[in-house]
Structures are given as structure tokens and as C-alpha cells.
Biopython code that builds the backbone (N, CA, C, O; Angstrom):
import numpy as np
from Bio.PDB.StructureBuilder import StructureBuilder

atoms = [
    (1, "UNK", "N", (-79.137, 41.019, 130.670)),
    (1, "UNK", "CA", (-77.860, 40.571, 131.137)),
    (1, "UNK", "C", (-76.976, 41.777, 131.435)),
    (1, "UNK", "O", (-77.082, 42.813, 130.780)),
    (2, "UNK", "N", (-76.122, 41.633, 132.411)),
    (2, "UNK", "CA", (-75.255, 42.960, 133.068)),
    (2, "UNK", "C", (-74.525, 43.109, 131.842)),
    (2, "UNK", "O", (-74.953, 42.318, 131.002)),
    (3, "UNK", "N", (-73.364, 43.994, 131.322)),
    (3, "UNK", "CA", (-72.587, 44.607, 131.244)),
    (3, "UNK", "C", (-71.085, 43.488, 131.194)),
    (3, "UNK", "O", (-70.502, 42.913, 130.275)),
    (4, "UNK", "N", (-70.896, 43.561, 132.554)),
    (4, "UNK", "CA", (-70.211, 42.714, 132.538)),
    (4, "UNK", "C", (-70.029, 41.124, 132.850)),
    (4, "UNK", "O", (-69.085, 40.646, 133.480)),
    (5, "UNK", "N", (-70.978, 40.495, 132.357)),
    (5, "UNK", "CA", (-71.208, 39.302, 132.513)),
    (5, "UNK", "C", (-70.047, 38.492, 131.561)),
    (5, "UNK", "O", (-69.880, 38.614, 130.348)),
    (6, "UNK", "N", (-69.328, 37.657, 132.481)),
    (6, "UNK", "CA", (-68.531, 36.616, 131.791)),
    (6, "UNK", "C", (-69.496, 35.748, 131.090)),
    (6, "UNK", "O", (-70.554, 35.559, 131.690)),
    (7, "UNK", "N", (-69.311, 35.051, 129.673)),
    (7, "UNK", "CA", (-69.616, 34.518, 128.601)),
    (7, "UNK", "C", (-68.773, 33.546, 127.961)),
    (7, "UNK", "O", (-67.697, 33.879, 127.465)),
    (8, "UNK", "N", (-69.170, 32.437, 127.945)),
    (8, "UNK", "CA", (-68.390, 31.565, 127.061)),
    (8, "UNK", "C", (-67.605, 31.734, 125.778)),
    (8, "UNK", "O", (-68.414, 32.044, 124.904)),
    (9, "UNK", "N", (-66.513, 31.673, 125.341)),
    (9, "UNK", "CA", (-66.541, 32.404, 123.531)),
    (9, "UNK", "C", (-66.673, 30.883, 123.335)),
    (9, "UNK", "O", (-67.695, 30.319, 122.945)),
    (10, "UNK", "N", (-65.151, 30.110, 123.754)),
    (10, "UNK", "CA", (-65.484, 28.593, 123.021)),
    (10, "UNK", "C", (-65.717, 27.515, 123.788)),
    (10, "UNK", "O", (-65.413, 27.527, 124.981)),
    (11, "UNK", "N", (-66.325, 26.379, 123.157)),
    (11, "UNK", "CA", (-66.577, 25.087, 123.864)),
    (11, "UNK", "C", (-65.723, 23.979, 122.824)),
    (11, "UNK", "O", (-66.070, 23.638, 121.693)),
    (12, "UNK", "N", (-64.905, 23.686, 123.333)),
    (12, "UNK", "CA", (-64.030, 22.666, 122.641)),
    (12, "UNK", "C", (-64.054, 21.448, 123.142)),
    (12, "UNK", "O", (-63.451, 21.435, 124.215)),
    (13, "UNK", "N", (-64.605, 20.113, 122.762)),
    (13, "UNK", "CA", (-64.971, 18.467, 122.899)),
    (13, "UNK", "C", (-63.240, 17.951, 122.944)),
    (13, "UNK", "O", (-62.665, 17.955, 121.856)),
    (14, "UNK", "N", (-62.780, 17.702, 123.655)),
    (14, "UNK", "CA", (-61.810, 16.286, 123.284)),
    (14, "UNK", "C", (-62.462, 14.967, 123.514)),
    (14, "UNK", "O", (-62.940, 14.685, 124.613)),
    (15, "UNK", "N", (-62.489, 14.238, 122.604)),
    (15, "UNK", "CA", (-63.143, 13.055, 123.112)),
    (15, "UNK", "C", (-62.061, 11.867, 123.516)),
    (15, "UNK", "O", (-62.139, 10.914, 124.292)),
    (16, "UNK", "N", (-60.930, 12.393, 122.570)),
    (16, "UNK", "CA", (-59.642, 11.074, 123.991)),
    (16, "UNK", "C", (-59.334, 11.552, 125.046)),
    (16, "UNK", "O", (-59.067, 10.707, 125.901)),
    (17, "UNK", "N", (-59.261, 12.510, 125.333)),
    (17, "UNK", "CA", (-59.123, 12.555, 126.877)),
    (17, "UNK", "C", (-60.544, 12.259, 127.524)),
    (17, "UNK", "O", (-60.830, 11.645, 128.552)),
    (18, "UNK", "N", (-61.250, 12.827, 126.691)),
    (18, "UNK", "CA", (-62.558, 13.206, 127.709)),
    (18, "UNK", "C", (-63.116, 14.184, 128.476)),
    (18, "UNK", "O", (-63.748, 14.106, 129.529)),
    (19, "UNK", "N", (-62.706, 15.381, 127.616)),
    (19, "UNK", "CA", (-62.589, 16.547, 128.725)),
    (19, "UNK", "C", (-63.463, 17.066, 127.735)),
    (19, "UNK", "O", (-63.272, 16.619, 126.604)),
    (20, "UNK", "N", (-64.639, 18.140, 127.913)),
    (20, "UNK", "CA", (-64.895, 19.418, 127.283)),
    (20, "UNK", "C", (-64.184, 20.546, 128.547)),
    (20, "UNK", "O", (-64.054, 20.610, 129.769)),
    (21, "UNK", "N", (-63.872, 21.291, 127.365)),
    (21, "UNK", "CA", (-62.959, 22.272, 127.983)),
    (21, "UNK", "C", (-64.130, 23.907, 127.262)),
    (21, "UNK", "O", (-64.751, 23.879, 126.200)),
    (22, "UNK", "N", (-64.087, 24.970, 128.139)),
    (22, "UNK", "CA", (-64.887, 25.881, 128.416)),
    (22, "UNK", "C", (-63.717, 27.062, 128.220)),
    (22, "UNK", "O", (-62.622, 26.860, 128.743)),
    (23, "UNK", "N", (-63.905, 28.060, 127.610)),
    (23, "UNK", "CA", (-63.435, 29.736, 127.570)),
    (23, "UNK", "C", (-63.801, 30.445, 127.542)),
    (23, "UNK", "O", (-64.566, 30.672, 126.604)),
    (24, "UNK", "N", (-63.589, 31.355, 128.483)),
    (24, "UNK", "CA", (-65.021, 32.969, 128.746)),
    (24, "UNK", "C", (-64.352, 33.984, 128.377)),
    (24, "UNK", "O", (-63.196, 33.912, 127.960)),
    (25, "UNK", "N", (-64.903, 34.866, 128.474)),
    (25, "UNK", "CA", (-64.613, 36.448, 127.812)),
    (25, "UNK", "C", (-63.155, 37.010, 128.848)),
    (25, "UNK", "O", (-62.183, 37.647, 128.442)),
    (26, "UNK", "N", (-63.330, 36.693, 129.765)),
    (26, "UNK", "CA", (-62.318, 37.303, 130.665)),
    (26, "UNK", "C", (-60.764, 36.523, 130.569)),
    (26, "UNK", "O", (-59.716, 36.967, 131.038)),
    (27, "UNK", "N", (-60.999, 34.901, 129.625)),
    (27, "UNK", "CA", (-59.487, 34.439, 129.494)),
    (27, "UNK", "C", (-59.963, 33.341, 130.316)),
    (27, "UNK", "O", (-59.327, 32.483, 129.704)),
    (28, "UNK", "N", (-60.660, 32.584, 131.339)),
    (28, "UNK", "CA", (-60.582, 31.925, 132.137)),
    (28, "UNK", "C", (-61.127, 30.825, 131.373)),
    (28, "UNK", "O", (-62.006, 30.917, 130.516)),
    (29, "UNK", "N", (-60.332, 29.425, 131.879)),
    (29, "UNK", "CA", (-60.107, 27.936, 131.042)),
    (29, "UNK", "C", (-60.836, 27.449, 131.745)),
    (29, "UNK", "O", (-60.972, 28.112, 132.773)),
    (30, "UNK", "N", (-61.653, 26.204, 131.699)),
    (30, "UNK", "CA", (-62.059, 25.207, 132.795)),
    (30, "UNK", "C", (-62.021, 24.165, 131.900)),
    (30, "UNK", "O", (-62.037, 24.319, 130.679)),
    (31, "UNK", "N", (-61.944, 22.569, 132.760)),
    (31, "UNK", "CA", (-61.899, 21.557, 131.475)),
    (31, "UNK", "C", (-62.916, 20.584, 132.302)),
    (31, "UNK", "O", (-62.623, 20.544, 133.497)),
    (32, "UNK", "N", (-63.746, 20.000, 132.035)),
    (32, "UNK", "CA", (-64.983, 19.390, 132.756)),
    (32, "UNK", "C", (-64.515, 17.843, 132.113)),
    (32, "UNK", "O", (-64.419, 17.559, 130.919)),
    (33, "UNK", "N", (-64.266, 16.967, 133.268)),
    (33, "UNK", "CA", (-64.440, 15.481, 132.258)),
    (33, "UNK", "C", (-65.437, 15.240, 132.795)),
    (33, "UNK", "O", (-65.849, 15.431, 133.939)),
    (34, "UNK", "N", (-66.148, 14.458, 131.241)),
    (34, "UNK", "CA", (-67.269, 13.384, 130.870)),
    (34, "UNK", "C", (-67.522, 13.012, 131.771)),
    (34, "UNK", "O", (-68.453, 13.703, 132.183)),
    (35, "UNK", "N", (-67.254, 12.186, 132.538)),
    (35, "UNK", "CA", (-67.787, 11.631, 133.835)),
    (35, "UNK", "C", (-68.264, 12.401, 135.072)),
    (35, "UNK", "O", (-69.099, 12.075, 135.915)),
    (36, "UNK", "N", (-67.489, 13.550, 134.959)),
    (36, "UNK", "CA", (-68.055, 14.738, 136.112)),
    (36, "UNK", "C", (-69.446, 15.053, 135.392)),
    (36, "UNK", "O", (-70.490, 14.637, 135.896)),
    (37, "UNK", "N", (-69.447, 15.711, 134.339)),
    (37, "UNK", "CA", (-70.921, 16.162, 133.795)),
    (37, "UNK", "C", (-71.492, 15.231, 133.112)),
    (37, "UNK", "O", (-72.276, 15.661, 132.265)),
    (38, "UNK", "N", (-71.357, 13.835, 133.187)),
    (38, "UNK", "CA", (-72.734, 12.594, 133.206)),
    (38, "UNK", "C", (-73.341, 12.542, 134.869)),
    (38, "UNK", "O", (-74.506, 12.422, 135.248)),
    (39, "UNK", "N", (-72.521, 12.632, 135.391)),
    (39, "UNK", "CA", (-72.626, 12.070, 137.336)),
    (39, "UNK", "C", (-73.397, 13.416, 137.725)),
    (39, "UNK", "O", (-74.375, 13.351, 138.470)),
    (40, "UNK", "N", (-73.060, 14.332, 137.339)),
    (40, "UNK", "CA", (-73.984, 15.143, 138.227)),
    (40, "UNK", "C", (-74.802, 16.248, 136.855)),
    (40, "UNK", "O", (-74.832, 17.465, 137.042)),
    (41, "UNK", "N", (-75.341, 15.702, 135.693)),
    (41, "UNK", "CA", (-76.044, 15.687, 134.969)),
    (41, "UNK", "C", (-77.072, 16.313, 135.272)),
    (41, "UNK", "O", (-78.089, 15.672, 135.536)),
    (42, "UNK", "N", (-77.075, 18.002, 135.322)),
    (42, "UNK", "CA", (-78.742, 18.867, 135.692)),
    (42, "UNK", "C", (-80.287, 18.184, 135.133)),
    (42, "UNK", "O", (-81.330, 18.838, 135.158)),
    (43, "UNK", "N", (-80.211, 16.974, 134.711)),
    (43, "UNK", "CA", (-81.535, 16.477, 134.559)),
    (43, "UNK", "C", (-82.514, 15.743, 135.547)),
    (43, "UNK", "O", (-81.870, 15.503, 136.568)),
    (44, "UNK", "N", (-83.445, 15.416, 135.630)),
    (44, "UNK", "CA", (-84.271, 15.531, 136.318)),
    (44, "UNK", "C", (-84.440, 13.366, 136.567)),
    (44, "UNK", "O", (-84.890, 12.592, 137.411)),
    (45, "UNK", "N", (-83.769, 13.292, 135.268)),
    (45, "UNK", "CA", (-83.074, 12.011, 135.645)),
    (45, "UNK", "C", (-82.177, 11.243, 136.429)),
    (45, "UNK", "O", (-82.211, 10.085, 136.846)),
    (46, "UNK", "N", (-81.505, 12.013, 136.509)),
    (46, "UNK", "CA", (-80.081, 12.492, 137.901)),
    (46, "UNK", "C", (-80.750, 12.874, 138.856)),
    (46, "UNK", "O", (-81.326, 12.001, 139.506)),
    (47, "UNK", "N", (-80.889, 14.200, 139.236)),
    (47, "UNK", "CA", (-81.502, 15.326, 140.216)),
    (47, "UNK", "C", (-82.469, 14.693, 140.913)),
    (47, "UNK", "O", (-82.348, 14.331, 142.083)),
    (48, "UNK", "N", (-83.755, 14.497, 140.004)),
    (48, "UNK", "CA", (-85.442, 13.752, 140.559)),
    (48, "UNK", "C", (-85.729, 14.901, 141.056)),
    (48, "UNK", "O", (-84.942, 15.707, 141.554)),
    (49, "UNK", "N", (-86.963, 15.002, 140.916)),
    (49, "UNK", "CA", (-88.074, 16.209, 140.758)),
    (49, "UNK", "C", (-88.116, 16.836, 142.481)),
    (49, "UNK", "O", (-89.148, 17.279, 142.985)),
    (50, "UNK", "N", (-87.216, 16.781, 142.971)),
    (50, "UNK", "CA", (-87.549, 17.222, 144.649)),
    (50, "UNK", "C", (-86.569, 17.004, 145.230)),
    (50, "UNK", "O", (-85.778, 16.325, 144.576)),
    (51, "UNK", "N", (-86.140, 17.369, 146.511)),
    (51, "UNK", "CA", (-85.126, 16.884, 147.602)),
    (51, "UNK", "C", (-85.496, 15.895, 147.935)),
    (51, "UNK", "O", (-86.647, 15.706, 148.328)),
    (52, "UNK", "N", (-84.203, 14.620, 147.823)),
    (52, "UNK", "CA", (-84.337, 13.857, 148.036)),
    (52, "UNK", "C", (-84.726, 12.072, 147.252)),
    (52, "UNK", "O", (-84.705, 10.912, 147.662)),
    (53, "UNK", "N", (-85.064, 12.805, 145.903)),
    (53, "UNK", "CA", (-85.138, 11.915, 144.836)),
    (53, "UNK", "C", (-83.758, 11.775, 143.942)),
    (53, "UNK", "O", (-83.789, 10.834, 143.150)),
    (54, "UNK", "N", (-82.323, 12.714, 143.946)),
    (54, "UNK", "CA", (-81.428, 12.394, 143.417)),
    (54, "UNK", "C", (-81.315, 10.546, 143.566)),
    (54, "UNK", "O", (-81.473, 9.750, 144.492)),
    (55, "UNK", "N", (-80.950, 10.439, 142.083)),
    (55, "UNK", "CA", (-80.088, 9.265, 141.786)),
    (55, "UNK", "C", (-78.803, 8.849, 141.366)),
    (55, "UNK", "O", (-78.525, 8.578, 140.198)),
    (56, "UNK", "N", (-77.892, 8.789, 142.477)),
    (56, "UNK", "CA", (-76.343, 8.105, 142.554)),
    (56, "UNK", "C", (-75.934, 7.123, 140.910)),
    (56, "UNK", "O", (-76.021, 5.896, 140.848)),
    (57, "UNK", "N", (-75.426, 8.180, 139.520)),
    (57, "UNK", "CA", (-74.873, 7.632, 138.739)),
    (57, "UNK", "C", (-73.453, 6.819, 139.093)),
    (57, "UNK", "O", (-72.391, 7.362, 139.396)),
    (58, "UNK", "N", (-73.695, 5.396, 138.979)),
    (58, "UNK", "CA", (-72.503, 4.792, 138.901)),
    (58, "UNK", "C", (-72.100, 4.166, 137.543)),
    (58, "UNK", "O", (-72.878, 4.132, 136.590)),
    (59, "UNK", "N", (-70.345, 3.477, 137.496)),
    (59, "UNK", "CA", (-70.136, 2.851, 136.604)),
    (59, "UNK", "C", (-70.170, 3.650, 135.594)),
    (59, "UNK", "O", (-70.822, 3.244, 134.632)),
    (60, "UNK", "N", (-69.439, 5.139, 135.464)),
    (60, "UNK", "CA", (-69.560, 6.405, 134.614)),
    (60, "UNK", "C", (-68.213, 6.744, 134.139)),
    (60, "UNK", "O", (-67.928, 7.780, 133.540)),
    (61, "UNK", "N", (-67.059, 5.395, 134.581)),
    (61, "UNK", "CA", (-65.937, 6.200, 134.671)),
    (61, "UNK", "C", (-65.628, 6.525, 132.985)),
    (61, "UNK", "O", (-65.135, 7.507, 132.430)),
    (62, "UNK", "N", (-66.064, 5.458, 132.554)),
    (62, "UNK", "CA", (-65.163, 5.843, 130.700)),
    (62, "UNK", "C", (-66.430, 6.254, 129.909)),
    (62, "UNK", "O", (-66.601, 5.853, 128.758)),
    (63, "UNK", "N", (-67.455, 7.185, 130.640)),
    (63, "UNK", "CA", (-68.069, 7.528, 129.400)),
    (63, "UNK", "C", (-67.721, 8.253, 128.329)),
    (63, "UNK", "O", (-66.497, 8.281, 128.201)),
    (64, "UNK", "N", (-68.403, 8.954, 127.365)),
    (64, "UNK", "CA", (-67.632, 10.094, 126.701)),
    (64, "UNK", "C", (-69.000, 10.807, 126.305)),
    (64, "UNK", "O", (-70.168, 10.530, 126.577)),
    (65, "UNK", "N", (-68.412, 11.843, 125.551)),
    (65, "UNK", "CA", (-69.803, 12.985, 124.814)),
    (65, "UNK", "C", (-69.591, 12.891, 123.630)),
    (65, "UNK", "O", (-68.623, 13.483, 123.153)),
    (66, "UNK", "N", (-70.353, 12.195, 122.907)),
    (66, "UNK", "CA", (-70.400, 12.280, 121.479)),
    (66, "UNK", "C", (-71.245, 13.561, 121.094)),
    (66, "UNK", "O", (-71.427, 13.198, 119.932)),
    (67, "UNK", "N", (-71.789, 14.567, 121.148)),
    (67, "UNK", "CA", (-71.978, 15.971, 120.716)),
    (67, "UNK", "C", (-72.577, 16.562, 121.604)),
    (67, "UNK", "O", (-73.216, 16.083, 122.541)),
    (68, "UNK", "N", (-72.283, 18.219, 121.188)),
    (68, "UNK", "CA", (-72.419, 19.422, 121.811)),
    (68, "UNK", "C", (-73.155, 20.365, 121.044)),
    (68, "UNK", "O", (-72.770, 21.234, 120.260)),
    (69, "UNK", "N", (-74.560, 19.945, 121.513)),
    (69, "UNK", "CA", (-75.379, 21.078, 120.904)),
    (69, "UNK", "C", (-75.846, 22.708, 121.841)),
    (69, "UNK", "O", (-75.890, 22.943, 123.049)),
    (70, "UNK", "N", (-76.173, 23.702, 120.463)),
    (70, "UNK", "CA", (-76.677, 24.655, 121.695)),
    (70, "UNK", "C", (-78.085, 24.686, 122.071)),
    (70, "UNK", "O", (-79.009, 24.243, 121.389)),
    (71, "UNK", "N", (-78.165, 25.190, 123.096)),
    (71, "UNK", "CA", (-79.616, 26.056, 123.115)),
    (71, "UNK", "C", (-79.439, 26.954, 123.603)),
    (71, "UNK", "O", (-78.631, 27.375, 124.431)),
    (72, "UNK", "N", (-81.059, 27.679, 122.543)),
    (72, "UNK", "CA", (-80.533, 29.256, 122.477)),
    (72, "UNK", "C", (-79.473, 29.862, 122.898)),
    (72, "UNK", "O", (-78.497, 29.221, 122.508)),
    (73, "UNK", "N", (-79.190, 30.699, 123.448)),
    (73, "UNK", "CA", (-78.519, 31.731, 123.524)),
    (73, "UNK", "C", (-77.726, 31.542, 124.983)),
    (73, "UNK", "O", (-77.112, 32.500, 125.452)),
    (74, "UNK", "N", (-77.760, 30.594, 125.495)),
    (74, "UNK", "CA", (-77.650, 30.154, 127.021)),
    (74, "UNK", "C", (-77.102, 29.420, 127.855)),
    (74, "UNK", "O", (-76.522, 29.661, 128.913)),
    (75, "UNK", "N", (-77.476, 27.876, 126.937)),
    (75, "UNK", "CA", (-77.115, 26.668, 127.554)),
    (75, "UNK", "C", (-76.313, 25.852, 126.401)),
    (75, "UNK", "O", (-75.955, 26.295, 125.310)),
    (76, "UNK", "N", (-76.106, 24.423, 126.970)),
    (76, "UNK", "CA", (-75.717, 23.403, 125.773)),
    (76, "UNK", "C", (-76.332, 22.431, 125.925)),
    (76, "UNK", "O", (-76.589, 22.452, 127.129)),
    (77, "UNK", "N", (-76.742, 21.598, 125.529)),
    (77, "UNK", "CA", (-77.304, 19.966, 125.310)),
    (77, "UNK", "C", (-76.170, 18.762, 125.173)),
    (77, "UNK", "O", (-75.845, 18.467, 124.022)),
    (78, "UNK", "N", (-75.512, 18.007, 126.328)),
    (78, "UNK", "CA", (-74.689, 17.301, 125.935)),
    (78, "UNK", "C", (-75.235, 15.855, 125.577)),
    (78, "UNK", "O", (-76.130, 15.381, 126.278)),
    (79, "UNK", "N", (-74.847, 15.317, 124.767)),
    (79, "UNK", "CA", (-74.981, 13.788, 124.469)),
    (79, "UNK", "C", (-73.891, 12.671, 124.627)),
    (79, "UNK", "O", (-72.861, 12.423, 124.000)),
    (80, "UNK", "N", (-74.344, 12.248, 125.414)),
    (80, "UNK", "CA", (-72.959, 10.575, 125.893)),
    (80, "UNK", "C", (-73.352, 9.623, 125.346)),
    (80, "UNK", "O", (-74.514, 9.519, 124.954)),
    (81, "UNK", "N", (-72.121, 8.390, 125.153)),
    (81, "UNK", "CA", (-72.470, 7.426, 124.378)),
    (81, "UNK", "C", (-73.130, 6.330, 125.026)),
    (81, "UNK", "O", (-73.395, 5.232, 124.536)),
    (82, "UNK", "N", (-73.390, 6.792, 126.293)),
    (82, "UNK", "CA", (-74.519, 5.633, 127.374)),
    (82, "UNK", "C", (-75.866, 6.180, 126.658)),
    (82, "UNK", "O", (-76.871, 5.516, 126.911)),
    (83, "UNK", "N", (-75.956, 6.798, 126.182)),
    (83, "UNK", "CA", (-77.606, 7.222, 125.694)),
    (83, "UNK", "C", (-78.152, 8.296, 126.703)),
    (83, "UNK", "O", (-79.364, 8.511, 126.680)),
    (84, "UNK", "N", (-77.355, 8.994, 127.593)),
    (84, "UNK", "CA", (-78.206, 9.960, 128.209)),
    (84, "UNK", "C", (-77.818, 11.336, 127.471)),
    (84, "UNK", "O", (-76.679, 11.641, 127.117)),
    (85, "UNK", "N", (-78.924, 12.068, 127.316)),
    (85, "UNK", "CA", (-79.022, 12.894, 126.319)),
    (85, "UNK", "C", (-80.024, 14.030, 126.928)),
    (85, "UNK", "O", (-80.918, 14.369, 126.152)),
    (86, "UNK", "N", (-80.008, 14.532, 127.937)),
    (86, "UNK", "CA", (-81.269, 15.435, 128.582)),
    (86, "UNK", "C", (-80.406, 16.263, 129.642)),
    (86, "UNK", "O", (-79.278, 15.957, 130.027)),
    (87, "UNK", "N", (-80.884, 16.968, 129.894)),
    (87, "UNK", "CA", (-80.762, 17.904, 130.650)),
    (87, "UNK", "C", (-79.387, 19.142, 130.499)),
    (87, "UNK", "O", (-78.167, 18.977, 130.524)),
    (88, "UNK", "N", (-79.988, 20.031, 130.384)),
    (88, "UNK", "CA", (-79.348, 21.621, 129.772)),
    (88, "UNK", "C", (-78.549, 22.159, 130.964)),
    (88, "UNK", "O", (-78.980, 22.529, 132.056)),
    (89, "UNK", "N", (-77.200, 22.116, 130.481)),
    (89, "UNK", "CA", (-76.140, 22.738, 131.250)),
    (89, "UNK", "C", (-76.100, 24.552, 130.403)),
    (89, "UNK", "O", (-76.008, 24.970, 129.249)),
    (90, "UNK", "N", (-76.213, 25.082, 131.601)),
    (90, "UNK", "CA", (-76.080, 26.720, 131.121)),
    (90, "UNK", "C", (-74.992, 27.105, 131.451)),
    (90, "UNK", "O", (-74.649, 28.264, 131.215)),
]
sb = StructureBuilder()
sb.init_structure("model")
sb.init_model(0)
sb.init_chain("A")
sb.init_seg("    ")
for serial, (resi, resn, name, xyz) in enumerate(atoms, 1):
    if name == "N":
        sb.init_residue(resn, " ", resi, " ")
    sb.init_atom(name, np.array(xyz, "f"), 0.0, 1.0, " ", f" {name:<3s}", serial, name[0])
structure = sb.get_structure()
């Protein structure tokens, strides 16, 4: 990894709003709602194995993330209370 690679320090869950909110080394905020990262969900469940196999999540508006796990050194594992539970956001 470079030198200067921006890095997450914290990942903070609100679950009434619905936002996970993101903080990197350089100060910069982002706040992701639940429904943005169920709908376009890097899994292969979402995505489908090729161009052209994506599948259009609907009916996502009030989901939420009941936990935020890591993996390794890299990514996170989010879990929603619809039961989708796969695919690693880095």
C-alpha cells in the first residue's frame, strides 16, 4: 500500500437514521444510507456473475444494518435486517 493512501479510522452505524457514516485519515466524512448499500450491494447476488446478470433490488427503502463486521485488514461485511448478509464492501 502507498504511503499515502487514505484509510478509514472510524465506521460509525446509526441505525435511526440509517446511515453508516465513514472517516479517513485525511478528515473526510461520508454517510452511506442503508438502502444505498443494500441496492447496490457488491455481491454477486445483486451484481450476477457477468454483464448483464445484475438484479434491480426493490422495496429497500426502510431497510437497516444490524452489524458491521471486519475483514481483514480491508473490507467490512454488512448485515441487514432483510437477511442479506454477503458481499464485502472495501
Amino acid at each position: 500500500m502507498r504511503k499515502n493512501t487514505v484509510r478509514p479510522t472510524d465506521i460509525k452505524l446509526h441505525q435511526k437514521s440509517r446511515i453508516l457514516e465513514v472517516i479517513f485519515t485525511d478528515g473526510s466524512r461520508f454517510e452511506f444510507p442503508a438502502e444505498y448499500l443494500r441496492v447496490y450491494s457488491p455481491s454477486a447476488e445483486v451484481r450476477g456473475h457477468g454483464p448483464g446478470q445484475e438484479v434491480l433490488q426493490v422495496g429497500k427503502q426502510a431497510v437497516n444494518i444490524v452489524g458491521v463486521e471486519p475483514v481483514g485488514t480491508y473490507a467490512v461485511l454488512l448485515r441487514f435486517d432483510d437477511g442479506h448478509d454477503t458481499g464485502i464492501y472495501s
